[in-house]
C-alpha positions in Angstrom: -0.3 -2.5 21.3 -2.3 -5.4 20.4 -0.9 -7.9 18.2 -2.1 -7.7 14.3 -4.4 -10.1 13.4 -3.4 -12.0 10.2 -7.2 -11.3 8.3 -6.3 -7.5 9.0 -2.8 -7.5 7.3 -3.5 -4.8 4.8 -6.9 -4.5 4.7 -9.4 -1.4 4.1 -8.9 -0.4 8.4 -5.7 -0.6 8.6 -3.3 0.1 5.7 -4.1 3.3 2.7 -4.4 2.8 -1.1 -0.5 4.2 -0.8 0.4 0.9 1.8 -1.5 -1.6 -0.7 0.7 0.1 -3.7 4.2 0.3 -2.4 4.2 -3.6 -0.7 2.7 -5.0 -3.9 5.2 -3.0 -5.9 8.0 -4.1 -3.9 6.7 -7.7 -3.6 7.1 -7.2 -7.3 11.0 -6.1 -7.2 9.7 -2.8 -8.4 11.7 0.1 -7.1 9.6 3.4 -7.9 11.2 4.6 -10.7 11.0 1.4 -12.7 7.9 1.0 -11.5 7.4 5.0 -13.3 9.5 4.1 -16.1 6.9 1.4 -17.0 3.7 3.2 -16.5 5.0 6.4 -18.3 4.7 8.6 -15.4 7.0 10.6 -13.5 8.9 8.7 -10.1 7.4 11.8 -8.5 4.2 10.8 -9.5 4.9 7.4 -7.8 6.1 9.0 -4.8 2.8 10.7 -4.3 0.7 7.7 -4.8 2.4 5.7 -2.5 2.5 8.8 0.0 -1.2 9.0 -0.3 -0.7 12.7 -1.6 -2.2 12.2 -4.9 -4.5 9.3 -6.6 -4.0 7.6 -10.2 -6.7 8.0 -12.8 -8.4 4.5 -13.8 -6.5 3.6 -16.6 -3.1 3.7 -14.7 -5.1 1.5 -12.1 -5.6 -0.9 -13.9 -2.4 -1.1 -15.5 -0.9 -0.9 -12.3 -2.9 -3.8 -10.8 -1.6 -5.9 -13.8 1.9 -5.3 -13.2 2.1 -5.6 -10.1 -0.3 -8.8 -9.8 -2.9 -7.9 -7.4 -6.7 -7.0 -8.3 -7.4 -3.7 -8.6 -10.1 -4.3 -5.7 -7.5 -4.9 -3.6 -5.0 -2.3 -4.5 -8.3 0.2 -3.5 -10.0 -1.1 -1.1 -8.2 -4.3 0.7 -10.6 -6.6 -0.3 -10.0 -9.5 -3.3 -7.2 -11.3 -5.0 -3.9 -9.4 -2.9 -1.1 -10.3 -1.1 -0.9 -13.0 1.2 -0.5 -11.5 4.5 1.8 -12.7 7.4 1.1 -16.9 8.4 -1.5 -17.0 5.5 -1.5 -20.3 3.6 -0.7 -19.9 0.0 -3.7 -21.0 -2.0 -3.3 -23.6 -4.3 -3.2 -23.0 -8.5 -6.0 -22.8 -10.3 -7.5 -26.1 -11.0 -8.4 -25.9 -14.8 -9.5 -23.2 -17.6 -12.8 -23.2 -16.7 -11.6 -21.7 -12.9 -9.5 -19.5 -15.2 -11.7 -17.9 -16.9 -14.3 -17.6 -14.3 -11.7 -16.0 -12.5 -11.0 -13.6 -15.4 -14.8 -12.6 -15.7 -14.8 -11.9 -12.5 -12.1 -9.3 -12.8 -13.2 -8.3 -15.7 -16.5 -7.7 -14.1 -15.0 -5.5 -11.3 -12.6 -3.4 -13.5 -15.8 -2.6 -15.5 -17.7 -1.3 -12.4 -14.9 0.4 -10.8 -13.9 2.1 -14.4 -17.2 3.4 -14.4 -17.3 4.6 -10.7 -14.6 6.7 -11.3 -15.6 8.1 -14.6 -18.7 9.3 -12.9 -16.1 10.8 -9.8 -14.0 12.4 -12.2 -17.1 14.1 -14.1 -18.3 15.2 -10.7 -15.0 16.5 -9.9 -14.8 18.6 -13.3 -18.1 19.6 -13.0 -17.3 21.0 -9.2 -14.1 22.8 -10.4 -16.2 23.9 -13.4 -18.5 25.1 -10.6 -16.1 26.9 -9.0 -14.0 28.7 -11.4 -17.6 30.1 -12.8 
């Protein structure tokens, strides 16, 4: 087995939504159930997310990206503001508000977009078990 490339340390090939979730929560000193207790959701429920046997609806996304840290980008796809993977320089801080806040728009501007992708999922979703309980 090859040896894993440092750019490829969690990223959308080789690690699950459930991966991304349970090393940022840890990074974050979480153990599931505070990690449950603090959402308002059931260590079950956090079990299954991590396990990839069940997905959170957008608002626990994004409160879930907050506490833990990490963009929610990341935390679905790989891509964006994560953890640093293995031998990956740290980046420096920010160097003023102005970085800050273009950084904020920024995630503000993906939250939005993802929000409203999976509004529309969830509306097709209803509308296909609507579909099928008719």
């Amino acid at each position: 087995m090859d040896a894993e490339k440092p750019d490829e340390w969690f990223s959308a090939e080789v690690a699950t939504f459930g991966d991304r979730l349970a090393a940022a929560r840890e990074a974050a000193g979480l153990t599931q159930k505070a990690l449950a207790q603090r959402l308002g959701v059931r260590h079950t429920t956090v079990q299954a997310w991590e396990n990839d046997a069940a997905d959170p609806r957008a608002n626990r996304l994004q409160m879930l990206a907050g506490m833990l840290g990490v963009s929610l980008m990341w935390l679905l796809t790989g891509q964006g503001d994560g953890l640093q993977g293995p031998g990956a320089a740290a980046e420096g801080p920010p160097r003023g508000n102005a970085e800050l806040r273009g950084m904020l728009r920024g995630i503000r501007r993906t939250m939005t977009e993802l929000d409203e992708r999976l509004g529309r999922l969830e509306t097709a979703l209803s509308a296909t078990e609507d579909n099928k309980d008719a």
